[in-house]
KEFIZA-691915 format. One record per residue (C-alpha): x, y, z; residue in three letters. Coordinates in pm, whole numbers, padded with zeros to 5 digits, always signed. Layout:
N
XYZALA
...
END
This chain:
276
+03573-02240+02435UNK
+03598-02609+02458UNK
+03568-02754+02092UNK
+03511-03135+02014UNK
+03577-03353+01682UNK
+03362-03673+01675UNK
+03520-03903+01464UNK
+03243-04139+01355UNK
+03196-04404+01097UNK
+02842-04384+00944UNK
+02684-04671+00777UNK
+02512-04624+00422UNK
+02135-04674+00433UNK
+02114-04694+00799UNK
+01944-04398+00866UNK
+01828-04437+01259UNK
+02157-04641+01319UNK
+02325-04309+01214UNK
+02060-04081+01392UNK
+02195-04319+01737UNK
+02551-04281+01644UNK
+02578-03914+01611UNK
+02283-03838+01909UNK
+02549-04052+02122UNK
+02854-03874+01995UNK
+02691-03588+02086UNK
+02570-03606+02438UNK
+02928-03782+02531UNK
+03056-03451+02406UNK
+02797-03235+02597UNK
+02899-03452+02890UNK
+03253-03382+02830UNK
+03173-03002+02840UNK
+03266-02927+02513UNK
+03069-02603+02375UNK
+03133-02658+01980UNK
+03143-02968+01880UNK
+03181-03125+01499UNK
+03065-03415+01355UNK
+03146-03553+00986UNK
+03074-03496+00692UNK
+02710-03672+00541UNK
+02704-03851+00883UNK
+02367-03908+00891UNK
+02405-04082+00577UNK
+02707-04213+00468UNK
+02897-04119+00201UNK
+02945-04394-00110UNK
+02584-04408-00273UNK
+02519-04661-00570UNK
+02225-04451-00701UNK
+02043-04140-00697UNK
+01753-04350-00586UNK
+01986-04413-00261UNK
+02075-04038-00218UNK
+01667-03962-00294UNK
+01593-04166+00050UNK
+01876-04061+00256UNK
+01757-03691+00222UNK
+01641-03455+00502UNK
+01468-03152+00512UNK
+01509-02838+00774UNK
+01268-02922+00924UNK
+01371-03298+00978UNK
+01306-03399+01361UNK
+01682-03495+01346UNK
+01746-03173+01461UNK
+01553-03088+01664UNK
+01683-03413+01895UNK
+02041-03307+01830UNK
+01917-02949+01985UNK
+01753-03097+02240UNK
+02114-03267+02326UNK
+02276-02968+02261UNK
+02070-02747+02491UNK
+02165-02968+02801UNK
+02530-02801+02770UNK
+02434-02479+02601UNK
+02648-02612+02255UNK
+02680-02532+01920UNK
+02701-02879+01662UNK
+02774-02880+01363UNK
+02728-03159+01116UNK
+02714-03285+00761UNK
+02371-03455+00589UNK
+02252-03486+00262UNK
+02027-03244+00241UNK
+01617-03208+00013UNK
+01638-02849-00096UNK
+01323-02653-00126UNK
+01385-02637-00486UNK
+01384-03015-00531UNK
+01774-03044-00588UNK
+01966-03263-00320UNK
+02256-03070-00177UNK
+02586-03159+00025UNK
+02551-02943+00338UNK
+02638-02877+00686UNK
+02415-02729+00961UNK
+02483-02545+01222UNK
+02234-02568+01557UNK
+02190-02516+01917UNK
+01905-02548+02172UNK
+01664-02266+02018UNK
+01713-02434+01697UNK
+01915-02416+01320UNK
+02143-02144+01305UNK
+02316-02184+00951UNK
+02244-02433+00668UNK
+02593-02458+00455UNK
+02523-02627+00114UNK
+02911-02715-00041UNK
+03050-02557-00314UNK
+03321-02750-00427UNK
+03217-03098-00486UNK
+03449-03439-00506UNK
+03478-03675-00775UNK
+03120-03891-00793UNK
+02978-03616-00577UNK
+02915-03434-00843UNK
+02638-03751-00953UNK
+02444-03727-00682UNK
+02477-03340-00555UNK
+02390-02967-00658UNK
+02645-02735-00588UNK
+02588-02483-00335UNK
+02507-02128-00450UNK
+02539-01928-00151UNK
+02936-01862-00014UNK
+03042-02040+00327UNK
+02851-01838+00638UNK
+02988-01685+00926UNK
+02773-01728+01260UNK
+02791-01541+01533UNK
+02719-01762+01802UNK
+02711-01794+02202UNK
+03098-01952+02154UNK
+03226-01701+01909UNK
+03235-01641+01559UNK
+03275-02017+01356UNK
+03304-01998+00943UNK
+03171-02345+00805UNK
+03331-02532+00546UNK
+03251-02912+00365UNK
+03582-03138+00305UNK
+03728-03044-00042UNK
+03636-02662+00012UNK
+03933-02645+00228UNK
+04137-02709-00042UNK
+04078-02356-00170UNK
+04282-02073-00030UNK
+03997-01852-00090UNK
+03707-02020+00092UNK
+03933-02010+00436UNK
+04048-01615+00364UNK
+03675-01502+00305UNK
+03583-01659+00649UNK
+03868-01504+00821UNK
+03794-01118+00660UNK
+03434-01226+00776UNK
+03551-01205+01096UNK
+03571-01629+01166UNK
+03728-01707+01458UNK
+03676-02092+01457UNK
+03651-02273+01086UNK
+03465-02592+01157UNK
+03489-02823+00840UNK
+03305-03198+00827UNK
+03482-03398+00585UNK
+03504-03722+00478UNK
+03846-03769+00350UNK
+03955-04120+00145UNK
+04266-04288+00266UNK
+04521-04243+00028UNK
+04909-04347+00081UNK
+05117-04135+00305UNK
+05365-03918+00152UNK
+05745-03991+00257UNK
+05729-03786+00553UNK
+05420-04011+00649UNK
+05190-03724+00731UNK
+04873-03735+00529UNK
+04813-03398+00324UNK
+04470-03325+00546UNK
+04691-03306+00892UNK
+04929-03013+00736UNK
+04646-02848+00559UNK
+04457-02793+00846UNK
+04693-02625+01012UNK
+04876-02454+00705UNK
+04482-02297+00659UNK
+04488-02197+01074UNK
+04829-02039+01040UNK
+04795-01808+00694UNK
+04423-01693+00922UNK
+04529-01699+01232UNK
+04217-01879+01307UNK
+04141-02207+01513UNK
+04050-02484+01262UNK
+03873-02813+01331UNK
+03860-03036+01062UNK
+03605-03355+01159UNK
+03643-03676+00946UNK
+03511-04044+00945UNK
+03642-04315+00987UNK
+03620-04687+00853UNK
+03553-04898+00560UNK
+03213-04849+00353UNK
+03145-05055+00055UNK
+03562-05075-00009UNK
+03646-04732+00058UNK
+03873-04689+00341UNK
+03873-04354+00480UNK
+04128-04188+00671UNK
+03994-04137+00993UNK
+04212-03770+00972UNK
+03987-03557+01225UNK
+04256-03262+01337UNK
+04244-02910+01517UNK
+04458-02660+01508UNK
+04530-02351+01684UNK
+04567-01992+01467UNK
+04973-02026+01474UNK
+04980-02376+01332UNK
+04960-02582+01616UNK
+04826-02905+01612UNK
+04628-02948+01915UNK
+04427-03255+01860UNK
+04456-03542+01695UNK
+04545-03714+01440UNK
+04335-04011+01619UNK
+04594-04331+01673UNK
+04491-04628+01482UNK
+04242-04405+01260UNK
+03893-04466+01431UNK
+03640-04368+01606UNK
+03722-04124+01890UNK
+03653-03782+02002UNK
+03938-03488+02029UNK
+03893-03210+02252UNK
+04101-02880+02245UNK
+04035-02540+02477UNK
+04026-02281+02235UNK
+04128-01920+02347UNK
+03914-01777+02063UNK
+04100-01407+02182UNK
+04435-01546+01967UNK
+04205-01585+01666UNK
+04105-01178+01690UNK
+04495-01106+01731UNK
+04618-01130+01386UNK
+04968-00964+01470UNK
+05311-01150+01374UNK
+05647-01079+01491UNK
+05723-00763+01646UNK
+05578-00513+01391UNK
+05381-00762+01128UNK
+05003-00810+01108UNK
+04898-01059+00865UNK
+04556-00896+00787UNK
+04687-00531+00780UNK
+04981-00586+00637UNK
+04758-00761+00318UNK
+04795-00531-00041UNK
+04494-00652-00219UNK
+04542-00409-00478UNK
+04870-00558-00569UNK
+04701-00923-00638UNK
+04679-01002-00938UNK
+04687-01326-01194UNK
+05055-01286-01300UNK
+05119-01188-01740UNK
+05253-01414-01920UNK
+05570-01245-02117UNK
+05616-01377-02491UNK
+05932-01496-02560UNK
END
């Protein structure tokens, strides 16, 4: 399977200049042959909103025609994209989410469950846990940005049988630590390694209303291996890594180890605290 990470920078309140930007990104990935391919997270959006009023208008529906020209893209190659938006629920509530789609049409709508900082003004959290689709290029888990942060988000996608977790983010520059790897790189592929899955985390890039963002977009392979990215100089670009999905389905290590079998769930438990 030939997975691609667009790395994009999407303009707030620019809704058909983002609609341009990610129908591009895609079809320059179709051309490129990938068969997954990732866009950010809220990329048909943007991401730093001033009011709810702001988020209000930038919402889409399932039924948005959005999607149905990204299919139409995606159909020419016989992909699977996945993407971020900011998304009208039926309920009325505005959600965070990430959709999955191909030619015949939406596969998976992901509404996030852990949500950042001023997020958490504008957003609903997400109700339902991450999916796992079964689609024409294996198995993919989706997950939004901060959920990667949690352990237990990654190892429910992986017991679920995820070969491929696919995560649009948009991820704020912050200063390197002293080995001068941002934290996003090494999670990534600390998260592909403990699952023994293929991981493809897709961020933006730029500057939007004087947040820098880091432009981090990174796959890994399920022993840790970085195999794309991080993108030099930090912008726009798109990675491409072949993806032998059979490694992801293998979850043996060592000689007589296998990191799913070998798992005593039993035995996990929050640790007691002894009185002194």
């Amino acid at each position: 399977m030939r997975l691609a990470c667009c790395q994009l920078a999407p303009v707030i309140a620019d809704p058909d200049g983002n609609l341009g930007l990610a129908t591009r990104a895609i079809a320059d990935a179709v051309d490129a042959g990938a068969d997954v391919i990732v866009l950010p997270e809220l990329v048909t959006s943007g991401y730093v909103f001033r009011s709810a009023e702001e988020v209000e208008a930038a919402a889409l529906d399932r039924d948005a025609p959005l999607f149905s020209t990204w299919g139409a893209e995606a159909a020419r190659g016989d992909a699977v994209v996945i993407a971020g938006f900011a998304e009208r629920g039926e309920d009325g509530a505005l959600y965070n989410s990430a959709v999955a789609l191909d030619g015949d049409g939406l596969l998976a709508v992901y509404r996030k469950i852990h949500l950042w900082d001023e997020e958490r003004r504008w957003f609903a959290e997400g109700e339902e846990a991450a999916p796992v689709i079964d689609t024409r290029h294996g198995r993919i888990g989706l997950s939004i940005c901060y959920d990667l942060e949690f352990p237990e988000v990654a190892r429910g996608l992986a017991l679920a049988g995820a070969e491929l977790i696919a995560s649009p983010t948009n991820w704020p520059h912050e200063a390197a630590p002293p080995d001068g790897r941002p934290i996003l790189h090494s999670l990534a592929l600390a998260t592909a390694y403990l699952n023994k899955v293929f991981v493809a985390v897709c961020d933006r890039c730029g500057i939007e209303r004087g947040i820098e963002f880091e432009g981090g977009s990174v796959i890994s392979g399920p022993d840790g291996a970085l195999l794309g990215g991080p993108v030099a100089g930090r912008g726009a670009e798109m990675l491409l890594a072949e993806c032998d999905l059979e490694r992801a389905r293998d979850k043996r290590c060592g000689k007589v180890n296998d990191a799913f079998a070998d798992r005593r769930p039993e035995r996990y438990r929050q640790s007691l605290v002894t009185p002194l």
